[in-house]
KOLPA-76176 format. One record per residue (C-alpha): chain; x, y, z. Coordinates in nm, 2 decimals. Layout:
 chain   east  north     up
     A      X      Y      Z
...
This chain:
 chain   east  north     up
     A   0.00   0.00   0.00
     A   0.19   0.30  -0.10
     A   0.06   0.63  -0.01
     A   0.33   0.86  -0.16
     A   0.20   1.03  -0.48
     A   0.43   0.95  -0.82
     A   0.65   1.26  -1.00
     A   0.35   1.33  -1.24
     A   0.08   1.38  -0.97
     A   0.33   1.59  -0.77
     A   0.37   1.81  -1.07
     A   0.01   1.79  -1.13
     A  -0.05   1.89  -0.77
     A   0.22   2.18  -0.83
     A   0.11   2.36  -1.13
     A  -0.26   2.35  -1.00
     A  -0.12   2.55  -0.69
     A   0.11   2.78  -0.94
     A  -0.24   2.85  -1.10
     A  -0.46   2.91  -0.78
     A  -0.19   3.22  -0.68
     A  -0.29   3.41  -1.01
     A  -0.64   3.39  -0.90
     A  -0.69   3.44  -0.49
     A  -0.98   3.51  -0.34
     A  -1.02   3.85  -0.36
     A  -1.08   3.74  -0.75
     A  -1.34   3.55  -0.74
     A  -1.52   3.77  -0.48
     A  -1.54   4.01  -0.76
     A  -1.66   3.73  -1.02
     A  -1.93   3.61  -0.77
     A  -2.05   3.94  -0.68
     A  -2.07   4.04  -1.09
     A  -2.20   3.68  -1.20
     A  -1.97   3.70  -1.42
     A  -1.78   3.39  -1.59
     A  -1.38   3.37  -1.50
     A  -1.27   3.33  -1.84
     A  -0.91   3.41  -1.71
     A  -0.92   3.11  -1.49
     A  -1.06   2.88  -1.78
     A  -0.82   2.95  -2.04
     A  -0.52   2.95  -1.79
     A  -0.67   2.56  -1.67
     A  -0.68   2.51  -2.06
     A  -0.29   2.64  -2.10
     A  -0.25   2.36  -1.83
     A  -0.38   2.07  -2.00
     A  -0.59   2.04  -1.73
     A  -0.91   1.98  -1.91
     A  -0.78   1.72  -2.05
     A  -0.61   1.49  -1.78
     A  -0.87   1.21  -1.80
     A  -0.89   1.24  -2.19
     A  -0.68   0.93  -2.38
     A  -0.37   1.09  -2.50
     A  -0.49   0.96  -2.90
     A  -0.73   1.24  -2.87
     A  -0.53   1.52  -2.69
     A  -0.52   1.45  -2.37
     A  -0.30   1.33  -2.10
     A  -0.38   1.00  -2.06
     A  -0.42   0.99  -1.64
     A  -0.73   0.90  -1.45
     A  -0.98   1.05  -1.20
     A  -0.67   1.05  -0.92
     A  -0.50   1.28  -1.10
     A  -0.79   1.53  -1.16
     A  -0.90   1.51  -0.80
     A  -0.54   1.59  -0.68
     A  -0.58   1.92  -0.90
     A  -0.92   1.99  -0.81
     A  -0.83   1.99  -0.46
     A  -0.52   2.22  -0.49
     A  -0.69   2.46  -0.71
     A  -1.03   2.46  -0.41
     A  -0.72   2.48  -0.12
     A  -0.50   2.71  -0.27
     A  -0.74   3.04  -0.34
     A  -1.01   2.92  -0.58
     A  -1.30   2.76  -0.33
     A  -1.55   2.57  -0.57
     A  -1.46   2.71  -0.85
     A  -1.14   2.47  -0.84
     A  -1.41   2.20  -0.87
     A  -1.65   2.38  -1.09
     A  -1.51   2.39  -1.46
     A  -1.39   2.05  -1.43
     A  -1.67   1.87  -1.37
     A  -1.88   2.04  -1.62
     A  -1.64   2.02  -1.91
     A  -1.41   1.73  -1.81
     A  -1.61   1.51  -1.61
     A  -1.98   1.52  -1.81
     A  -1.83   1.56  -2.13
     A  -1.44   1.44  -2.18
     A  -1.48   1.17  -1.88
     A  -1.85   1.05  -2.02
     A  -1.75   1.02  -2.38
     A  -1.43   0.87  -2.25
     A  -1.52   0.59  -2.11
     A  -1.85   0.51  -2.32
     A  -1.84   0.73  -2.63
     A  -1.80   0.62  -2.99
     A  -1.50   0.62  -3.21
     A  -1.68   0.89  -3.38
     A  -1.78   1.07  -3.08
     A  -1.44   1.06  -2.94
     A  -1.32   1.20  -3.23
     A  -1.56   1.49  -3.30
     A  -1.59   1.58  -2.89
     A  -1.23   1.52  -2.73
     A  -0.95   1.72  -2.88
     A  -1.20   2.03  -2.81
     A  -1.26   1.96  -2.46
     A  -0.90   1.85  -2.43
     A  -0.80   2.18  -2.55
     A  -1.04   2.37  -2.36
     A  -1.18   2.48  -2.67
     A  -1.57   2.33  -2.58
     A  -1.72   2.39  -2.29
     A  -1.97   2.09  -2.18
     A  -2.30   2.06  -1.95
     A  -2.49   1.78  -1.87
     A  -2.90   1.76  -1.91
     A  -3.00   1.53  -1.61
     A  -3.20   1.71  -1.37
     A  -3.59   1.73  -1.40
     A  -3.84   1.92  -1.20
     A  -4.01   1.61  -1.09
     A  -3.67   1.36  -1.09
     A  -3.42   1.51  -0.86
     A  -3.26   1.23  -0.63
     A  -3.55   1.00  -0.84
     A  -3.31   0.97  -1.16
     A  -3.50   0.67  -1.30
     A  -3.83   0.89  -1.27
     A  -3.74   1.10  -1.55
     A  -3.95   1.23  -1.84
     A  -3.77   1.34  -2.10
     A  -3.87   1.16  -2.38
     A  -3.63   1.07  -2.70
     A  -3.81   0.90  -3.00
     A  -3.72   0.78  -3.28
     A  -3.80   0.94  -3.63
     A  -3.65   0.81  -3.94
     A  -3.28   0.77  -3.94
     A  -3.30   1.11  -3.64
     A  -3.40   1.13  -3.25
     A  -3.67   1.36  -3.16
     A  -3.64   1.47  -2.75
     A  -3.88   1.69  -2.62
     A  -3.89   1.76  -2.21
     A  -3.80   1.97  -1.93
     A  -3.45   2.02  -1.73
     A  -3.39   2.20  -1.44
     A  -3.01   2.31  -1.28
     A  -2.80   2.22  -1.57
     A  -2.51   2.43  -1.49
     A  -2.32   2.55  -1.80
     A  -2.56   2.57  -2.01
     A  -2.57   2.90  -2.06
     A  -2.23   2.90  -2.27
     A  -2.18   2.52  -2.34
     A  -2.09   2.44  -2.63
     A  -2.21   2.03  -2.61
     A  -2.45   1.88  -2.36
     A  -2.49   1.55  -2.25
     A  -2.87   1.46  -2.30
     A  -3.00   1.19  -2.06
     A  -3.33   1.08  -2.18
     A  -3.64   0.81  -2.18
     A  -3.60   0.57  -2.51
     A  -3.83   0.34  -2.28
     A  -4.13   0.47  -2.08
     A  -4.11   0.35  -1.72
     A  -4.46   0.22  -1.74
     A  -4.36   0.00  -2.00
     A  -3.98  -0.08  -1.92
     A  -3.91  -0.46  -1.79
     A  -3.75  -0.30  -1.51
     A  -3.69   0.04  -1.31
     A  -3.30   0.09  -1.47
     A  -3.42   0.00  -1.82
     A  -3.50   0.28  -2.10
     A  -3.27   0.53  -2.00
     A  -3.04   0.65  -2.28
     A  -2.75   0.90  -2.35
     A  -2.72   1.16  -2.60
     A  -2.43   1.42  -2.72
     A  -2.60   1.74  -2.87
     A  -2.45   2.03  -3.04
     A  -2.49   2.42  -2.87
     A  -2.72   2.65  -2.91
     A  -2.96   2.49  -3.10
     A  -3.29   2.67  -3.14
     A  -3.50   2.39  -2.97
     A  -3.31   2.42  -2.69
     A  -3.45   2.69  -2.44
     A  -3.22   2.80  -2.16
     A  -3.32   3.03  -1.84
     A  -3.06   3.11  -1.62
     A  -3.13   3.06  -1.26
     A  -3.07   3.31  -0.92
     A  -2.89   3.15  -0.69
     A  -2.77   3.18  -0.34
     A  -2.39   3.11  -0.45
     A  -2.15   3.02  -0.71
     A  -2.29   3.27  -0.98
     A  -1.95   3.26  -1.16
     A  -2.10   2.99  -1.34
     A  -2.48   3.01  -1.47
     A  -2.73   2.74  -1.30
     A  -3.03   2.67  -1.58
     A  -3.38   2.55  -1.67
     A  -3.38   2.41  -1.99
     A  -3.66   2.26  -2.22
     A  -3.67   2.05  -2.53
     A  -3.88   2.06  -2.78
     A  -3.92   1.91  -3.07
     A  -3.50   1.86  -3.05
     A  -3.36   1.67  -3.32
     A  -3.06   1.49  -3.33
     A  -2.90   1.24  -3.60
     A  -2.89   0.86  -3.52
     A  -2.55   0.87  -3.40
     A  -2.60   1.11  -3.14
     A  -2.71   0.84  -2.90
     A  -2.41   0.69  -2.70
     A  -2.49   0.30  -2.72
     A  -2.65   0.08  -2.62
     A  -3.01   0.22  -2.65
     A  -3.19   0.19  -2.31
     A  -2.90   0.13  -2.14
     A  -2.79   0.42  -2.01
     A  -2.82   0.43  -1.67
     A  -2.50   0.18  -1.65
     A  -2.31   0.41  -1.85
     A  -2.42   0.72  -1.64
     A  -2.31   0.52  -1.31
     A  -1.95   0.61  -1.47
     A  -2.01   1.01  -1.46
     A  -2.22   0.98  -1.11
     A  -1.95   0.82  -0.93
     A  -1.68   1.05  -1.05
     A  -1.92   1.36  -0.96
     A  -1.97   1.26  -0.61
     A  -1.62   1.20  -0.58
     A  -1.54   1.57  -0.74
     A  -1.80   1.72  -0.48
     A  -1.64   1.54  -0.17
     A  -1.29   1.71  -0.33
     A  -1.43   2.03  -0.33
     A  -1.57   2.01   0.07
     A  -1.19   1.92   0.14
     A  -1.06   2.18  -0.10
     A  -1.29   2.45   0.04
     A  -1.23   2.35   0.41
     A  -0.83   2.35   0.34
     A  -0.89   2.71   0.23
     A  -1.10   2.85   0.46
     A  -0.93   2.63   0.80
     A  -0.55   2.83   0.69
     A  -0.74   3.13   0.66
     A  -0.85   3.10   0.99
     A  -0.54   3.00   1.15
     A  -0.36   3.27   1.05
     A  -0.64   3.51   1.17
     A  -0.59   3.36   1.50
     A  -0.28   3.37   1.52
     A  -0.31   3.76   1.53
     A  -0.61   3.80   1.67
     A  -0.58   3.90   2.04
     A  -0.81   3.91   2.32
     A  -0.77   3.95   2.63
     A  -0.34   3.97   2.58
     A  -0.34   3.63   2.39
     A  -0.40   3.52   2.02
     A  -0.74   3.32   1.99
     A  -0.58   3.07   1.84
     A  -0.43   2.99   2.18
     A  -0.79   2.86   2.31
     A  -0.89   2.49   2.28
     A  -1.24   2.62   2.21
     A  -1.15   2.75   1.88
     A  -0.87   2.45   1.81
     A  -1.06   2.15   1.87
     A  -1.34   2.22   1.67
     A  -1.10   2.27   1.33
     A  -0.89   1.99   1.51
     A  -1.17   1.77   1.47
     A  -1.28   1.87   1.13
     A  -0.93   1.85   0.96
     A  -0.88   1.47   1.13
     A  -1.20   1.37   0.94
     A  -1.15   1.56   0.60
     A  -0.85   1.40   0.62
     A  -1.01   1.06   0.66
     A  -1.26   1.17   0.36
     A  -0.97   1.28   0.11
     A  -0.83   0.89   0.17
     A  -1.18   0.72   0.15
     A  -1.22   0.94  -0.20
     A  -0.89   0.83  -0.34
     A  -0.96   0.46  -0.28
     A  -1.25   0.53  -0.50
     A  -1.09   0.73  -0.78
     A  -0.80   0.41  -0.77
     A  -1.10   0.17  -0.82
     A  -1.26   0.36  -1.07
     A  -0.95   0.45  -1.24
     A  -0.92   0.03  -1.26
     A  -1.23   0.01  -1.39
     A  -1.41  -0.17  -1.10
     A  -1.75  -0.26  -1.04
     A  -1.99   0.07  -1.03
     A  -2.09  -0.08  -0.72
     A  -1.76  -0.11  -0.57
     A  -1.66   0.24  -0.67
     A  -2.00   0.36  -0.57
     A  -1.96   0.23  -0.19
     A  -1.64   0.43  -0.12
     A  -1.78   0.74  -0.33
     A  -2.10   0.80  -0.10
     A  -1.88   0.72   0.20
     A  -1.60   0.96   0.14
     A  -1.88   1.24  -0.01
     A  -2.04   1.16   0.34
     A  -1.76   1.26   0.56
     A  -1.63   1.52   0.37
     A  -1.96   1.70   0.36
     A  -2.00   1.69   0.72
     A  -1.67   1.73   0.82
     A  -1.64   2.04   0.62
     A  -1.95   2.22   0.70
     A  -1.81   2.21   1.07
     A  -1.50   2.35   0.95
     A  -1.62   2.66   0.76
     A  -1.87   2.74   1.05
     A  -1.55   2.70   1.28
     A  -1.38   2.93   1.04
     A  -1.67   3.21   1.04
     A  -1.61   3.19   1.39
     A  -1.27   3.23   1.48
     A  -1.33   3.54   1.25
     A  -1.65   3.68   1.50
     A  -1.83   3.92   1.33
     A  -1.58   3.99   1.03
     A  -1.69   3.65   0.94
     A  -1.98   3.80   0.81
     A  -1.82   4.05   0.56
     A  -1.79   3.96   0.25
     A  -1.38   4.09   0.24
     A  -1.30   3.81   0.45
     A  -1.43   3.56   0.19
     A  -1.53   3.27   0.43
     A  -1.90   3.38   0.42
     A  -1.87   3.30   0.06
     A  -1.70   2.96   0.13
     A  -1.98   2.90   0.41
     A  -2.25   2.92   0.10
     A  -2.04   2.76  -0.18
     A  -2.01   2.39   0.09
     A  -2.35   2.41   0.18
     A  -2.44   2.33  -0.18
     A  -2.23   1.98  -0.13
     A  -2.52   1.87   0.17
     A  -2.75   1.89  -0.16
     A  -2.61   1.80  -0.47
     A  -2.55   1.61  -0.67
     A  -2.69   1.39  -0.38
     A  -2.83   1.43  -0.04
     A  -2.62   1.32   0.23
     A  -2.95   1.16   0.34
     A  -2.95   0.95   0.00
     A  -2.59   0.88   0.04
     A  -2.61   0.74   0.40
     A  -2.94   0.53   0.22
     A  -2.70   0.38  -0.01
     A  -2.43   0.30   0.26
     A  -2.70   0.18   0.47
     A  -2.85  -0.09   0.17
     A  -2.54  -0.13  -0.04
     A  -2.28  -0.16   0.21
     A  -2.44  -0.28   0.52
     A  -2.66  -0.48   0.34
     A  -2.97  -0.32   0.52
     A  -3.35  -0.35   0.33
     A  -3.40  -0.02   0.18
     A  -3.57   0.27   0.31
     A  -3.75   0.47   0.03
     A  -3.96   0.37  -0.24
């Protein structure tokens, strides 16, 4: 068992903290308050190579595996960046590079991955619904066929990127639940091209992260050529377990990336900070509470990597899945108690927005939520690794 990372993921670890000090946090206070896009950020992860670290190196890319991109997800979050160190990676490299990676066609890998490799296409994936949040299998986009062409027509709701995309991942009814011969049947996958004028998109207000839009979109009447499904037909939710998995494991990153950040923040505050003649940081009320929480996230970044190393194997969804949930359910909790810690070694400057953490404090409570309840992850744990009778219906 060998815990030491190789050359390449040190150097991976050490450009994404080269990059992080070009943009602090004072930077992307500005972008959030403006809800404006950091371009700077994207094209400098793009000079990088970084968008295309999971991408086969036949098609531009680097050739590593979801390790690698977590190790510079989490230095980007740690270093300056918060979320945002997560953010642009999953949409672009994780729903479109890692999805068409692992399940795409020769075609589609051809068309889709130099781009997103280069950082020249910008990806989203259509998932959400309305009615089919947590409920994936309850979706009701519908995708039928027409002649040699796929007609989709339906309603999304928090597809982040959509605004600016330039491909979206489609997931999409070829089978109507009512008539599949069980739950996980009839679900299929779709690459589509962007803008496309049967594609409606309405950004979103949001409580955080409005350097990147949040959107409802609806299909209607969208049409798409035959080879725009990513086989096999009805099939799909296998081949989505392979994006899932990777995007819980991004989220529980960006709780110990955002917790890194806002925990050295707060050290260093304390340590100049004095009340009463002594530095706060010198009181065990204040150190064992981001004691605690660093122990755990700690815990969580180990329980993450053992599922990016399975997954990067190729292991069972299953397998991959139990350490995903378990490591997303740590680092969640674990790192809401260290950015409320944080806010509170800071008192009442905790609460302006110049001291960044109040940002940090909205940006992890996000990661309770998506892109799965930590009450649906402890379900899964619960049925899937303790081997309990399941809870929900």
């Amino acid at each position: 068992m060998d815990f030491e990372f190789s050359e390449e993921q040190k150097m991976i670890a050490n450009s994404a903290r080269e990059i992080a000090l070009d943009f602090p946090p004072e930077y992307w206070r500005e972008k959030e308050e403006k809800g404006e896009f950091a371009e700077e950020f994207f094209k400098a992860l793009a000079k990088a190579g970084f968008f295309g670290i999971v991408i086969p190196e036949e098609y531009g890319g680097s050739g590593y595996g979801m390790t690698e991109l977590l190790i510079a997800m989490e230095e980007l979050a740690a270093n300056g960046c918060g979320m945002a160190g997560v953010w642009y990676l999953m949409l672009t490299e994780v729903f479109g590079g890692l999805s068409i990676s692992r399940h795409g066609t020769e075609e589609q890998k051809e068309k889709y991955l130099p781009k997103i490799a280069k950082g020249e296409m910008e990806f989203c994936m259509a998932l959400t619904e309305p009615d089919a949040g947590t409920n994936t299998l309850a979706i009701k986009t519908r995708a039928v066929k027409d002649g040699d062409e796929w007609v989709i027509n339906g309603n999304k709701i928090w597809i982040s990127g959509a605004d600016r995309a330039k491909g979206m991942l489609i997931v999409a009814r070829t089978t109507p639940l009512e008539k599949a011969p069980r739950k996980t049947f009839g679900l299929s996958l779709f690459l589509a091209d962007l803008p496309n004028k049967a594609i409606k998109i309405n950004p979103i207000p949001k409580h955080a992260i409005n350097y990147s839009k949040s959107c409802e979109v609806s299909f209607n009447d969208l049409r798409l050529p035959e080879n725009a499904l990513i086989p096999p037909q009805d099939e799909g939710w296998y081949l989505l377990l392979d994006t899932l998995n990777p995007e819980r494991m991004g989220f529980a990153t960006a709780a110990i990336g955002i917790s890194r950040l806002a925990i050295s923040k707060a050290v260093d505050y304390s340590k100049k900070r004095k009340v009463f003649a002594d530095p706060i940081g010198s009181y065990q009320g204040l150190q064992f509470p981001l004691a605690e929480a660093y122990a755990n996230l700690e815990c969580a970044k180990l329980m993450n990597f053992k599922a990016s190393w399975l997954f990067d194997r190729k292991a069972d969804y299953r397998e991959v899945g139990k350490y995903a949930n378990m490591a997303k359910v740590v680092a969640v909790e674990a790192g809401i108690k260290a950015v409320y810690w944080a806010m509170q070694v800071f008192g009442g400057y905790g609460y302006a927005k110049e001291y960044d953490v109040e940002r940090w404090w909205r940006e992890i409570n996000l990661i309770r939520l998506a892109p799965v309840t930590q009450q649906m992850a402890l379900n899964y744990i619960a049925e899937h690794v303790l081997g309990m009778p399941k809870s929900y219906r």
